[in-house]
C-alpha positions as CSV (number, residue, x, y, z in Angstrom):
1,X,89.7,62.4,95.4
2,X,90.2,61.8,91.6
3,X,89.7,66.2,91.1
4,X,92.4,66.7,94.0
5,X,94.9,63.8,92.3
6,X,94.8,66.0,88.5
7,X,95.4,69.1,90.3
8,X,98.1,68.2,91.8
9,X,99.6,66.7,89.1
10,X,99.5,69.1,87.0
11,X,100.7,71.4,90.0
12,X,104.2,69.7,89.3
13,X,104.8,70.8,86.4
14,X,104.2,74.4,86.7
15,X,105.9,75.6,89.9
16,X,108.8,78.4,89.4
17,X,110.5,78.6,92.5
18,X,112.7,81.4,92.8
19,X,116.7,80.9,93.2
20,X,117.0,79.4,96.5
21,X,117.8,81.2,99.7
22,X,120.0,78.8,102.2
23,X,118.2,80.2,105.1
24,X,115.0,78.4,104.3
25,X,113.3,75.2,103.6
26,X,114.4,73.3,100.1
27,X,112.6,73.6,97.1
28,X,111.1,69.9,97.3
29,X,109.8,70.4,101.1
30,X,108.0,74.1,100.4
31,X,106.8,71.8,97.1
32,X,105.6,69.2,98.7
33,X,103.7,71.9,101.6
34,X,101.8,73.7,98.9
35,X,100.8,70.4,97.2
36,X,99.4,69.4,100.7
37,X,97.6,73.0,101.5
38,X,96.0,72.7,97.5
39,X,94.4,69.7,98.6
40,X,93.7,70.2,102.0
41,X,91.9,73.2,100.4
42,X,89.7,71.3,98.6
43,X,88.6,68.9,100.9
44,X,87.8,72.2,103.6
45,X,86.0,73.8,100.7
46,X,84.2,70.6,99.9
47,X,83.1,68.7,103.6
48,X,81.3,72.5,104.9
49,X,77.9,72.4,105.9
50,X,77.3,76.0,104.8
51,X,77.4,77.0,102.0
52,X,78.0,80.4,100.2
53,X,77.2,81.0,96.1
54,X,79.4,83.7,95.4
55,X,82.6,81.9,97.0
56,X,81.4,78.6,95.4
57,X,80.8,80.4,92.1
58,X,84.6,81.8,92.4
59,X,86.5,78.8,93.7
60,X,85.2,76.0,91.5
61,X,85.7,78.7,88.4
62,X,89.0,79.2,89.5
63,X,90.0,75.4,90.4
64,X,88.8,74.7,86.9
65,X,90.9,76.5,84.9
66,X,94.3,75.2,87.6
67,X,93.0,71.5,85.8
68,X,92.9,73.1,82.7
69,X,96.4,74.6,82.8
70,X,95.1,78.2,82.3
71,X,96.4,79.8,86.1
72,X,99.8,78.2,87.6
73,X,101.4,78.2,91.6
74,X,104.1,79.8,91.7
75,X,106.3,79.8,95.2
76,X,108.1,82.8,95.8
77,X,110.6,82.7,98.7
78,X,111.5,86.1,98.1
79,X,108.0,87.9,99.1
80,X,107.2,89.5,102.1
81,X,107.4,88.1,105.5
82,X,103.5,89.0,106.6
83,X,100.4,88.2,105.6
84,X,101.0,90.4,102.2
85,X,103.2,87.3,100.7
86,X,100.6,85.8,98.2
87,X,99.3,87.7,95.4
88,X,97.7,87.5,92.0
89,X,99.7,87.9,88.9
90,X,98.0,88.2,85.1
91,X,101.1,88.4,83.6
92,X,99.0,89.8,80.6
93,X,102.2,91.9,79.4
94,X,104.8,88.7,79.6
95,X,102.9,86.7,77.6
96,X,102.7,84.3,80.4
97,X,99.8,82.0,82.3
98,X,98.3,83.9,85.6
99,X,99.6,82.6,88.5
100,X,98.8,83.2,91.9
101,X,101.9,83.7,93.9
102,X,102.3,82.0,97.6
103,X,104.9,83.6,99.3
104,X,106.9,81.2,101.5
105,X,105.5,82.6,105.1
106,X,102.3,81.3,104.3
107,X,104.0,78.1,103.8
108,X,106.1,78.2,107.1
109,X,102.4,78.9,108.9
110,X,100.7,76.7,107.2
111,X,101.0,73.7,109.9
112,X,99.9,76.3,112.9
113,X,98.0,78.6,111.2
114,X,96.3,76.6,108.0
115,X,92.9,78.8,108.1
116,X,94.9,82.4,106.8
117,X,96.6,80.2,103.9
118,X,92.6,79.1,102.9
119,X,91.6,82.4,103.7
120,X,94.0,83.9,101.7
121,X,93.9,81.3,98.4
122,X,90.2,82.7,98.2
123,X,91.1,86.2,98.3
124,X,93.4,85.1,95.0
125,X,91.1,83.2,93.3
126,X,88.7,86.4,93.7
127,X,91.2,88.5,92.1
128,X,91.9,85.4,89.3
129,X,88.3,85.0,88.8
130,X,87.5,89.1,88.0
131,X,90.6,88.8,85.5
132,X,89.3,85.7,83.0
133,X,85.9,86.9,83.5
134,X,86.5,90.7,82.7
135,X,90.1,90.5,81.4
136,X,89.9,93.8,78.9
137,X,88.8,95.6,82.4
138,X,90.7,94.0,84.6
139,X,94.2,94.9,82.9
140,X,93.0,98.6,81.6
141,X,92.6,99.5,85.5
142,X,94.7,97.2,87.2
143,X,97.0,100.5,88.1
144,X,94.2,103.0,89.0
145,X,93.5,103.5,92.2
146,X,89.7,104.0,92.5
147,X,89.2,100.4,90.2
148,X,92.1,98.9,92.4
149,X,90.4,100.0,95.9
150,X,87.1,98.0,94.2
151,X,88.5,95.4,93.2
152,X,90.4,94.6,96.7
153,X,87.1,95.2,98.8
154,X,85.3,92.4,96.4
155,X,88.5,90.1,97.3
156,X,88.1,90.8,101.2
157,X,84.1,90.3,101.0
158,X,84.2,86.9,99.1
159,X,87.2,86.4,101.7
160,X,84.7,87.1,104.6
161,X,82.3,85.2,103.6
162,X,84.5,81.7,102.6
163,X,85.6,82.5,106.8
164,X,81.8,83.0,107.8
165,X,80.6,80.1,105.7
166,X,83.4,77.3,105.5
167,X,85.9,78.1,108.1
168,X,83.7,78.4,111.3
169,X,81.3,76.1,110.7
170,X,83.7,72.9,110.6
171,X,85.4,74.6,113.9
172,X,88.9,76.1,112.6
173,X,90.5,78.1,115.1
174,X,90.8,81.4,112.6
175,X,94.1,83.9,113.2
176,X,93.5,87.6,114.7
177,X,93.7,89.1,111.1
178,X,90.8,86.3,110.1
179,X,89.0,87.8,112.9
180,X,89.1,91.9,112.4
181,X,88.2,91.2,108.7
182,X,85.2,89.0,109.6
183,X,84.5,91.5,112.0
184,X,84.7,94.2,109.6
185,X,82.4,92.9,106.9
186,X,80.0,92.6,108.5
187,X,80.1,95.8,110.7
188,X,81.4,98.2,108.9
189,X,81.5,96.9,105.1
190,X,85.2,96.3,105.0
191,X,85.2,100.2,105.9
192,X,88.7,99.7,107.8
193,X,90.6,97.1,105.2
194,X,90.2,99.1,102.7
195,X,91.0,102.3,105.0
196,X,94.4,100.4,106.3
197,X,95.1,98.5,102.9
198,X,94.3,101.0,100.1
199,X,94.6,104.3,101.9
200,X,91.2,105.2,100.8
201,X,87.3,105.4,101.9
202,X,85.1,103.0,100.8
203,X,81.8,104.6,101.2
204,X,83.1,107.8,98.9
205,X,84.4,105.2,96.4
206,X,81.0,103.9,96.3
207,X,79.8,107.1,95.7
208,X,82.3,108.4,93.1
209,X,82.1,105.4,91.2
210,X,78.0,105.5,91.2
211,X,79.2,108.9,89.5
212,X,81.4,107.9,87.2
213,X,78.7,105.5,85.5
214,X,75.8,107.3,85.5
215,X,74.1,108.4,82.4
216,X,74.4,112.3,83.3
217,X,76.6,114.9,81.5
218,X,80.2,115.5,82.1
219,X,79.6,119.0,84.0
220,X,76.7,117.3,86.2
221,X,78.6,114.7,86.8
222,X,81.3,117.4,88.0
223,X,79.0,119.3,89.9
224,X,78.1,116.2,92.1
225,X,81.7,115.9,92.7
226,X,82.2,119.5,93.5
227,X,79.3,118.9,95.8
228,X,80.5,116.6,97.8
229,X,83.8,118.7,98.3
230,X,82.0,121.7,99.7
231,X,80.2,119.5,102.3
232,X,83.0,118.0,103.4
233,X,84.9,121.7,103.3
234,X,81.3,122.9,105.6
235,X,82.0,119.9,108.2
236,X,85.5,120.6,108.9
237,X,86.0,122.5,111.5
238,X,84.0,119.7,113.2
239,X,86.6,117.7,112.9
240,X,88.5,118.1,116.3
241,X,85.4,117.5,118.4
242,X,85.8,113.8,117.1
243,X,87.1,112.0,120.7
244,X,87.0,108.5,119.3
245,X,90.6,108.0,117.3
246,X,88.4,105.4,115.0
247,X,86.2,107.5,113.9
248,X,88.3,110.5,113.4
249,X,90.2,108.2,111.0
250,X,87.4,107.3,109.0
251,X,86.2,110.8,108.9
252,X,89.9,112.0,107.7
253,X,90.2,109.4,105.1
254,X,86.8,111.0,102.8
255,X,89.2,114.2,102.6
256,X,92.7,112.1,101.6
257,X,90.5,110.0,99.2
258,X,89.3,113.3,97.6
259,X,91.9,115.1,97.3
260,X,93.7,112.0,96.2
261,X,91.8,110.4,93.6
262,X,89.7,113.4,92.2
263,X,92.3,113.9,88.9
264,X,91.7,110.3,88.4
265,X,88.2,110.1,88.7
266,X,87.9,112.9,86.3
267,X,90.2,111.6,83.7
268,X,87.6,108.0,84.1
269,X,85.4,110.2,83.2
270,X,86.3,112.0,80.6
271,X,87.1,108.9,78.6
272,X,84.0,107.1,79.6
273,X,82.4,110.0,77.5
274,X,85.0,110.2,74.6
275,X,85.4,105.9,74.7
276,X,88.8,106.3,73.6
277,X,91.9,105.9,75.7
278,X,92.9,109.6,76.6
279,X,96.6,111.5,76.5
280,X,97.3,111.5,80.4
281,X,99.2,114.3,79.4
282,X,96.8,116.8,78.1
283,X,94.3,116.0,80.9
284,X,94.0,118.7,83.6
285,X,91.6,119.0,86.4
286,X,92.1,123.1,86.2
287,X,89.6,122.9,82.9
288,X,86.9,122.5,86.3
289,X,87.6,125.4,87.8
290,X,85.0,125.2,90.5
291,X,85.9,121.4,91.1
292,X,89.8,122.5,90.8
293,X,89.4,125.3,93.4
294,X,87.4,122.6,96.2
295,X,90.3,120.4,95.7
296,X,92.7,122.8,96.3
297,X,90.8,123.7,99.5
298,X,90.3,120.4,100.8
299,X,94.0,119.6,100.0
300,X,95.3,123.3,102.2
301,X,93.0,122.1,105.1
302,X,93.8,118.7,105.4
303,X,97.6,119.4,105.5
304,X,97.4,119.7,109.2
305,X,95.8,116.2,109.6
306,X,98.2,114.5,107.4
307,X,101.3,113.3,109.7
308,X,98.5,112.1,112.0
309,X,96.8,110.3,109.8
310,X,99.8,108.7,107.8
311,X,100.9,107.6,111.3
312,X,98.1,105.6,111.7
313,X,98.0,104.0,108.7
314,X,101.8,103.1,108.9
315,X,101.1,101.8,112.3
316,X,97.6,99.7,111.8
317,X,99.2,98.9,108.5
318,X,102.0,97.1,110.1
319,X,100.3,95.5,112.6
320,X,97.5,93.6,110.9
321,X,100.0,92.3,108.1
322,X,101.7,90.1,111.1
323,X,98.7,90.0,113.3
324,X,98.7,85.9,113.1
């Protein structure tokens, strides 16, 4: 118990709670929650049975640096009431530690629902763990959507696995969300998280980003891309004789994440080849002509899709961020 005791300690010190909001819990009792959860943590993590390397390579990284004073809690009772309300912050730009932010909710479930608050934790210290390990990467593409997409699908998979692997085996009754994304890994490769969550495909995010770092030229790295939008443009009209909603989805979301990240992607390129940091505002997808003229295709086709499929992902959305 002597880790769990300098933890906490130090996990007095470097709260910042937010101004409080008379409608809630005081400061001290959401204080003395987290402090509780933090250790609770520990001993879950600790007693399993099971094991799992990655998750044990992430958490004991990341509880390592909380005794060392390099990542903070912070409590923010002005975050989101769902399962959105903890989050990882690097702070790189502030000058400040990283801290990983714990929304009160999870704080108000914690005494039903302690599994999503554990499940959750992990999915931050995944986050925490790619940042002091990769930090240069990690803060160049926090904002860019392709690298963002990645970075949450590693996050749900070490997630998956700490539920698999720690959760279960020492018998925790796991929430409905801890449920579809267990369910998900391992059926789908976190195909419909990442669908819901980042409005994106993961499979063509695989595939652009095997693209993307290749050794091959710009323009054959150009003419994949441009393949892949004319095969998607030949399968189209096969879109209606979908019947399962699921799978139309899925099929729907390889066209939104072309036409939607295909500038970006580009741009990656580009100044992976140049290795200098690139004028956003010079860069233009019309100097690939062929590649510009697929996207433009894909993008007048789609249009008739879209309210569909933007209704869906508001809806699912919605539902799995308070599906407790």
């Amino acid at each position: 118990m002597k880790r769990i005791t300098i933890i906490l300690s130090l996990l007095v010190f470097q709260f910042c709670v937010s101004q409080q909001n008379k409608t809630q819990k005081p400061q001290k009792q959401y204080e003395f929650i987290l402090r509780s959860a933090i250790s609770n943590f520990e001993i879950v993590f600790k007693s399993s049975p099971k094991k799992n390397d990655l998750v044990e390579q992430k958490v004991k990284f990341i509880m390592e640096q909380a005794i060392k004073g390099e990542i903070v809690f912070t409590i923010d009772i002005n975050a989101n009431n769902d399962l959105s309300a903890m989050g990882f912050n690097d702070y790189y730009n502030e000058n400040r530690k990283p801290a990983i932010i714990i929304g009160t909710y999870f704080l108000d479930q914690y005494e039903k629902n302690p599994s999503v608050f554990y499940s959750a934790l992990v999915h931050e210290f995944t986050h925490a763990y790619d940042y002091f390990n990769s930090q240069q990467y990690f803060v160049f593409y926090k904002n860019n959507r392709i690298v963002k997409a990645l970075f949450e699908a590693d996050a749900y998979a070490i997630e998956s696995l700490f539920i698999e692997n720690y959760l279960l085996p020492q018998q925790f009754k796991i929430t409905k969300f801890e449920t579809f994304l267990l369910e998900d890994f391992k059926n789908t490769n976190l195909s419909k998280i990442i669908l819901i969550n980042q409005i994106a495909s993961i499979h063509l995010l695989h595939n652009f980003l095997q693209i993307r770092d290749s050794k091959e030229s710009i323009e054959n790295k150009t003419n994949a891309l441009n393949a892949i939008g004319e095969n998607l443009l030949e399968k189209f009209n096969s879109i209606p004789e979908i019947k399962d909603n699921e799978l139309k989805m899925e099929v729907l979301s390889f066209y939104i994440t072309y036409i939607s990240m295909m500038d970006q992607l580009v741009y990656d390129i580009e100044q992976k080849e140049s290795n200098t940091i690139l004028d956003t505002e010079k860069f233009s997808l019309q100097n690939y002509k062929k590649l510009y003229q697929t996207k433009q295709s894909i993008s007048e086709k789609i249009k008739m899709y879209e309210p569909e499929f933007q209704e869906y992902i508001i809806k699912e959305n919605a539902r799995i961020r308070i599906e407790i």
